[in-house]
N, C-alpha and C positions, 0 to 999 in steps of 0.2 A: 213219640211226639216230642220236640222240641218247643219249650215256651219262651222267649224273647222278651227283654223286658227293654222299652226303650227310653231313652235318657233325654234331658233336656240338651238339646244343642246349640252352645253358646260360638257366636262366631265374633273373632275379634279384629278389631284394626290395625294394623299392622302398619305400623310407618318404618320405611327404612330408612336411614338417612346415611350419608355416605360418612366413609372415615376422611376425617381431617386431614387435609394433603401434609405430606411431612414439610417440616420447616429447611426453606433453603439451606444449601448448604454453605459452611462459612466461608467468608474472602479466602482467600488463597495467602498466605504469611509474606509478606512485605519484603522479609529478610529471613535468610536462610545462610549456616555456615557451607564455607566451600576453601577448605585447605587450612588456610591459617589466616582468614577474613571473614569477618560476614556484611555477608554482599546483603544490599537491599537493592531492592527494585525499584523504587523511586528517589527521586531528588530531594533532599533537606532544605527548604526554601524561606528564608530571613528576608527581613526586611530590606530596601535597598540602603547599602552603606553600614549596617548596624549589625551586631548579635542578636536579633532579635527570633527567633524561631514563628515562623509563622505557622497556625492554629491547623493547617493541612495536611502538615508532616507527623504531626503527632501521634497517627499511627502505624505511620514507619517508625517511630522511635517504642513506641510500645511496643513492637515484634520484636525489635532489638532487646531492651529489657524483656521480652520475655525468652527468647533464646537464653543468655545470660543468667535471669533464672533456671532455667531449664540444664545448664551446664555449670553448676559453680563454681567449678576450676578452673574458668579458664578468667582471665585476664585480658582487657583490651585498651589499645592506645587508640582514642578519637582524634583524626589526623583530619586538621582543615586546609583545603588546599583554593589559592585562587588562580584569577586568569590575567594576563596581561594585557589588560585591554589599551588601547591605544589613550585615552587617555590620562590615567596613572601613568605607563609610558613615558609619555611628555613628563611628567612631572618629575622626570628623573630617581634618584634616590629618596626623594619625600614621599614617590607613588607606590615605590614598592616597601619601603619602610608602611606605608599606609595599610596595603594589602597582605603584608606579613602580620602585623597586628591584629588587622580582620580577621582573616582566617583563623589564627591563633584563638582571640575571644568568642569565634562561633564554633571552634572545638571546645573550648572552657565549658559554653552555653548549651550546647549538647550534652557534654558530662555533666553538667548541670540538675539539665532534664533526666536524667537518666538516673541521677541520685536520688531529687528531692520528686518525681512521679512517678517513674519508675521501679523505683526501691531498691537500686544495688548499694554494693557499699561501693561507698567511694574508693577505698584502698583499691578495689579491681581495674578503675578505671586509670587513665590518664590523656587529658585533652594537648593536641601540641598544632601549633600552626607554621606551614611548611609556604606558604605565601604562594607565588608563582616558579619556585624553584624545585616542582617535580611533576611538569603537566604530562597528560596523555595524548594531547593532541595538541595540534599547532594550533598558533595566537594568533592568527592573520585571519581564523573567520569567525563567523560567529557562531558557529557550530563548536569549534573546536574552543572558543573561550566556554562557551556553556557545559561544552564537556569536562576543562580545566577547574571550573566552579562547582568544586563537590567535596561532600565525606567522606570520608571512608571509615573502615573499623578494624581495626587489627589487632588478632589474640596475639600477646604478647608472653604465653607460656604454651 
């Protein structure tokens, strides 16, 4: 004969709740090297007429520093280039004297940024403005001036 002793049975609530969705995954990096550049994927965008870096760009410019953290051998020349637009143009030698000095001081303001938020040393860098004297597309539209209106970054070791 078997005796059986039986127990209190306690039944309990059970809540399941799900797990927490994983957190999106991050942008996708701005700038990436490719040969002896590193290309970004968006436009550097100043103020109109000025060095002034507008609040947009700023994190293409932190991809950029952080590549360059990421690499600290290498060395790069921030090259500002502009476009011919018809009106500078006209204005003969004053407009592109004008647009060399632009571009010049918006590579400056670039290496700028890239010193004093970025955190490189300066010695890596070097800003130079090349005006409208090495576009990629022709000045006759507005495509190709808006193409000609860009940065570029180039390791220079």
């Amino acid at each position: 004969k078997v005796d059986y002793q039986v127990l209190d049975v306690v039944a309990f609530d059970v809540k399941v709740t799900p797990k927490p969705a994983p957190p999106p995954p991050p942008p996708p990096a701005k700038a990436k090297i490719e040969g002896k550049k590193i290309v970004i994927s968006d436009v550097i965008f100043f103020e109109t007429n000025k060095d002034t870096i507008k609040t947009v760009s700023y994190d293409v410019l932190n991809d950029v520093a952080s590549i360059m953290k990421s690499n600290p051998g290498i060395n790069v020349r921030v090259e500002g280039h502009a476009s011919k637009d018809p009106a500078s143009a006209k204005r003969g030698k004053a407009g592109y004297e004008f647009n060399l000095k632009l571009s010049d001081a918006r590579a400056k303001a670039v290496k700028a940024y890239l010193v004093e938020k970025g955190g490189i040393a300066a010695d890596r860098l070097e800003g130079v403005g090349f005006g409208w004297n090495q576009p990629i597309a022709p000045n006759d539209t507005r495509e190709g001036r808006y193409k000609n209106q860009r940065v570029e970054f180039t390791i220079t070791n």
